[in-house]
C-alpha positions in Angstrom: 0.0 0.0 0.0 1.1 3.7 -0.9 2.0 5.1 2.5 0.0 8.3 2.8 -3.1 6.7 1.3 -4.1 4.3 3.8 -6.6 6.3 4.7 -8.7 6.2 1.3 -10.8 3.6 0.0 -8.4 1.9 -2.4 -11.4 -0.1 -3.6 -13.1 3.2 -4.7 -10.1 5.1 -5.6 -9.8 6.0 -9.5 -5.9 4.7 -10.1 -5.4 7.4 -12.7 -5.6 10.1 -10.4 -1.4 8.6 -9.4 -0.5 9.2 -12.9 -1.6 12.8 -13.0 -0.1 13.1 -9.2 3.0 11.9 -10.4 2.9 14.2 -13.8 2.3 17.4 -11.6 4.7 16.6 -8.9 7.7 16.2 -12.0 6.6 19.2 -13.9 5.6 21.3 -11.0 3.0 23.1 -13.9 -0.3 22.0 -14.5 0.1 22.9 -18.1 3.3 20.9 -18.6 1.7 17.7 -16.6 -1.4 18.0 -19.2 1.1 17.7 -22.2 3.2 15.0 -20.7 0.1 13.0 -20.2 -1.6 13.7 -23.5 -4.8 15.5 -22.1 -6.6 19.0 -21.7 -5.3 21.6 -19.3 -8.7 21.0 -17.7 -8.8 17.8 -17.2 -5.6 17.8 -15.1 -6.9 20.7 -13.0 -10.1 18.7 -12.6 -8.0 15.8 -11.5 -5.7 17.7 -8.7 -8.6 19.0 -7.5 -9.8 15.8 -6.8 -6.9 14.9 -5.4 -6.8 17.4 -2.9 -10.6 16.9 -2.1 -9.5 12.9 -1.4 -6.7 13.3 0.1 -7.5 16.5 2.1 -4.2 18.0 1.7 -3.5 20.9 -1.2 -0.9 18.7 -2.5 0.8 21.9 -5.1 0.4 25.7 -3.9 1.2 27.8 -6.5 4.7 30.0 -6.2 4.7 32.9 -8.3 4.6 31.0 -11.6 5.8 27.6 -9.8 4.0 25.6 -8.0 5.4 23.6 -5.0 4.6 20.5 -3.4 3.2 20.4 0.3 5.2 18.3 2.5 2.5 15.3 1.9 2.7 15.5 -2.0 6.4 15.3 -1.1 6.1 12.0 1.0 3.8 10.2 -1.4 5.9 11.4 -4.3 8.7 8.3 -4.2 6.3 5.8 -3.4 3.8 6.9 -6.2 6.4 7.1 -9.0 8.1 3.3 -7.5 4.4 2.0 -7.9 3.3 3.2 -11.0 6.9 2.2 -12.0 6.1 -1.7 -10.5 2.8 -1.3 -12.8 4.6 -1.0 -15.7 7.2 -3.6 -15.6 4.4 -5.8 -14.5 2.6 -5.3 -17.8 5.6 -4.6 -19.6 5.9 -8.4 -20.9 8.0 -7.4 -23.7 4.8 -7.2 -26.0 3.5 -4.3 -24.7 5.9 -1.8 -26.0 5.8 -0.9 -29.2 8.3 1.5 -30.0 7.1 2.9 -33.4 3.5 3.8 -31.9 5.1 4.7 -28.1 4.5 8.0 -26.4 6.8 7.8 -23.6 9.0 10.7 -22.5 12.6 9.7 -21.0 14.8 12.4 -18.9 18.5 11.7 -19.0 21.5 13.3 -17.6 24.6 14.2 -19.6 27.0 16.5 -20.2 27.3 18.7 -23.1 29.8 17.1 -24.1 27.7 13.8 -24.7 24.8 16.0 -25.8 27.0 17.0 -28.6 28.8 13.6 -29.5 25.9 11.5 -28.8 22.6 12.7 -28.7 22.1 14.1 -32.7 22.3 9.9 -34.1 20.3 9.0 -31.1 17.5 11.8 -32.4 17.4 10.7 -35.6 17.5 7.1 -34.6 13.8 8.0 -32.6 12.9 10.0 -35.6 13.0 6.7 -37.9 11.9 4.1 -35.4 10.3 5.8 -32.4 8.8 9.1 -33.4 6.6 9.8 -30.4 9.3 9.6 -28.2 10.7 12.3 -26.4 14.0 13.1 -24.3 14.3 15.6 -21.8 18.1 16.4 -21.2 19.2 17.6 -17.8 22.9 18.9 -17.1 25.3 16.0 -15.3 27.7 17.5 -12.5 30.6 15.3 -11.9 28.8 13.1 -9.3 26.2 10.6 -9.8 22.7 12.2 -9.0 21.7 8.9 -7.1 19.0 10.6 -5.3 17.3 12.1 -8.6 17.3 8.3 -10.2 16.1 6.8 -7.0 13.3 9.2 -7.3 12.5 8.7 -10.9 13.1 11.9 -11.8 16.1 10.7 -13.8 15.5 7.4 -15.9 19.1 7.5 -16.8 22.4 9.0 -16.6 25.4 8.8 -19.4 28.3 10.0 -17.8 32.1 8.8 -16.3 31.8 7.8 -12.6 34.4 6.8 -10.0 31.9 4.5 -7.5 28.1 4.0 -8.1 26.1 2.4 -5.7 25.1 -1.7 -5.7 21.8 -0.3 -6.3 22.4 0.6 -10.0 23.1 -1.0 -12.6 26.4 0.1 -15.5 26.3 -0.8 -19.1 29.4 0.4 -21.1 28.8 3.2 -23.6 32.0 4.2 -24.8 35.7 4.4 -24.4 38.1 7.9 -24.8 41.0 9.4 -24.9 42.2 13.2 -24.4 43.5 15.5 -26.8 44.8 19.0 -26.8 43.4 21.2 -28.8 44.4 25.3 -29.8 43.7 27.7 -32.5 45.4 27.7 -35.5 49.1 28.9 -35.9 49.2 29.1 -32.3 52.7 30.7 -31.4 53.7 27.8 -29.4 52.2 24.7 -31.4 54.0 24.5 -34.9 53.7 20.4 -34.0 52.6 18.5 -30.8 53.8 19.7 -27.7 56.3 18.4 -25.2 56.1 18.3 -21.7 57.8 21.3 -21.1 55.5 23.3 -23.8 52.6 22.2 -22.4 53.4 23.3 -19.3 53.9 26.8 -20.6 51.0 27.0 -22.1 47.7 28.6 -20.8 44.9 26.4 -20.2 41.3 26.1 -20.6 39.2 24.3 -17.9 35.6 22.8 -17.9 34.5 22.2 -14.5 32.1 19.2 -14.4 33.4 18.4 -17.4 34.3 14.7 -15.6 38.4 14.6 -17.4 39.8 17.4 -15.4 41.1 14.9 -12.6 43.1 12.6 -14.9 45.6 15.5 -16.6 46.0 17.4 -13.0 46.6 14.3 -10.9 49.2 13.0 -13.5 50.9 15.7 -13.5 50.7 16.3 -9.1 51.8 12.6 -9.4 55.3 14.0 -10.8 55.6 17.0 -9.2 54.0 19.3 -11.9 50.9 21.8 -12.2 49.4 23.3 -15.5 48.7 26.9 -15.1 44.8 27.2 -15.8 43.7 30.5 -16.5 40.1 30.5 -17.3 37.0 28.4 -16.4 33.9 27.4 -17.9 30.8 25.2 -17.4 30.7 24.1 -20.6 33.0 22.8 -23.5 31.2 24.5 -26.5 32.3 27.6 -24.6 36.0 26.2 -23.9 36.2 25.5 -27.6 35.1 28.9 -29.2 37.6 30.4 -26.4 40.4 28.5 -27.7 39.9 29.0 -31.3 40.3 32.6 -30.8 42.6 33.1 -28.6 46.0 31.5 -27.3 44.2 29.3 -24.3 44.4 25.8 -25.1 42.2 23.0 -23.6 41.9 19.5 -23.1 38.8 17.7 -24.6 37.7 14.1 -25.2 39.2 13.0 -28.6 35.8 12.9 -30.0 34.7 16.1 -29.1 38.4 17.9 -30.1 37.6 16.2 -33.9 33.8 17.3 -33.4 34.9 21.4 -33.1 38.1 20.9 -36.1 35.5 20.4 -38.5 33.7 23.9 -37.0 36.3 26.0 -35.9 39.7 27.6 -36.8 40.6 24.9 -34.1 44.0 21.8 -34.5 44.4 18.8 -32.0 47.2 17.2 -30.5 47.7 14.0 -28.5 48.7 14.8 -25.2 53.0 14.8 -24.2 52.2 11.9 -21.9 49.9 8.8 -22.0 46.7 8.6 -19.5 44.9 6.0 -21.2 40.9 5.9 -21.9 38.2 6.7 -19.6 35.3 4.9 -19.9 31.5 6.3 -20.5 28.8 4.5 -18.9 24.9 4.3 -18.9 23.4 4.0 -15.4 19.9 3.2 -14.1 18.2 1.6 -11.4 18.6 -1.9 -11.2 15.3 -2.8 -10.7 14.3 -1.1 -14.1 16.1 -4.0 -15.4 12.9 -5.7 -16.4 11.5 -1.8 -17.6 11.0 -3.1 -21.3 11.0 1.0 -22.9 14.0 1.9 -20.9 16.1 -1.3 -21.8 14.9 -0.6 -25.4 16.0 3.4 -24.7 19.5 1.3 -23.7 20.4 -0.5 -26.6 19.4 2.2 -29.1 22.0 4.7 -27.1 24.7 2.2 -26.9 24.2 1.4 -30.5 24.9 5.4 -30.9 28.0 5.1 -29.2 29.1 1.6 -30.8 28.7 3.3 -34.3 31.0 6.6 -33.2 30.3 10.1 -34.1 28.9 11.4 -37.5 
């Protein structure tokens, strides 16, 4: 039973009412949760307000344009989305998802980096096979957002990870390497650089860009520390920023290739060796048997098994 609810007659209660709950409590907009579920603005606001008229409790006040969840929306929220999820995978036997005539919306976290590399095949993959299926991106810090998964407000995450939990489970995506990459007739880099060059040189970090640690922890490992004079969120910024000016910065190989073909940019392997870094896809392991979110799986590592365009 759905803690929170024990109260109602389950018998009596109309089941739907959860999915619009859960709808309103991820979109926080009643407008939003009507698209998301495929009906009228009305009939959502009909629906909350016979949630709040069952479960006596406002459940979302509005916020200035927001609206927030009352400390019981908040407490049925995990249980709600775990249940509805449990519904699913019950039914999901495999011949219940169809992805060509699917409607189901997917939010995954990834950097831009991945955005860039990954996510325009994996677009036009859905476009082909699974047209009414929709991604919603969300920015990836370096750490795991285990409580965002747990909560189903993440379905998955794409990103490099030092530990994650027993809870979830990996599947390999891809494997990279670092490059350096600068503008054109740079004054320093006629050819690649050696140590000593590119310690001269003037670099270009992305924090939460998930590569930082391997290049500064090499070089603290022999005594040695790159001088970094500028920092950025993102590595579309770090790029245009080193095509125009004498910053240099260190990118996933991929990515470096990916902004030579747009920009005045040229790439260098790296004056010592720090092997790949793996990418991995990470979900709860009890979605295991989610039939749309394994499918979601293979389609995204097929992206990454095929490379870049």
């Amino acid at each position: 039973m759905i803690a929170g609810i024990q109260a109602v007659n389950i018998q009596t209660f109309d089941l739907n009412l959860l999915r619009v709950l859960d709808a309103l409590l991820r979109e926080r907009n009643v407008s939003r949760a009507a698209e998301r579920l495929a009906l009228s603005q009305p009939a959502v606001s009909n629906a909350l307000n016979r949630l709040r008229e069952l479960l006596d409790d406002p459940l979302l006040v509005r916020a200035g344009r927001a609206m927030q969840p009352t400390p019981r929306a908040l407490a049925l929220e995990a249980p709600i989305r775990a249940a509805l999820r449990q519904i699913e995978q019950s039914l999901g036997d495999g011949e219940g998802f169809d992805p060509g005539r699917s409607r189901q919306r997917f939010t995954v976290a990834v950097t831009d980096y991945v955005e860039l590399i990954c996510m325009p095949a994996l677009m036009r993959r859905l476009s082909e096979r699974a047209p009414g299926i929709s991604i919603a991106i969300q920015h990836l810090t370096p750490t795991l957002p285990a409580e965002a998964l747990d909560k189903g407000e993440l379905d998955l995450v794409l990103g490099r990870f030092e530990n994650v939990p027993a809870r979830f489970q990996r599947r390999h995506w891809a494997s990279e390497t670092l490059q350096l990459v600068a503008r054109r007739q740079h004054p320093l880099l006629a050819q690649a650089p050696d140590l000593a060059t590119f310690l001269e040189l003037q670099h270009l970090w992305v924090h939460g860009g998930q590569t930082k640690g391997m290049v500064d922890q090499w070089l603290g490992s022999q005594g040695l520390k790159r001088q970094v004079a500028y920092t950025t969120p993102n590595y579309l910024q770090a790029a245009h920023i080193a095509a125009y000016s004498d910053l240099v910065g260190v990118l996933p190989r991929q990515l470096a290739h990916y902004f030579e073909r747009l920009l005045p940019l040229q790439s260098f392997d790296l004056p010592f060796d720090l092997g790949p870094f793996h990418l991995e896809l990470v979900f709860l392991a009890q979605r295991e048997r989610d039939i749309a979110l394994q499918w979601l799986v293979e389609q995204i590592r097929q992206v990454g098994a095929a490379g870049p365009d």
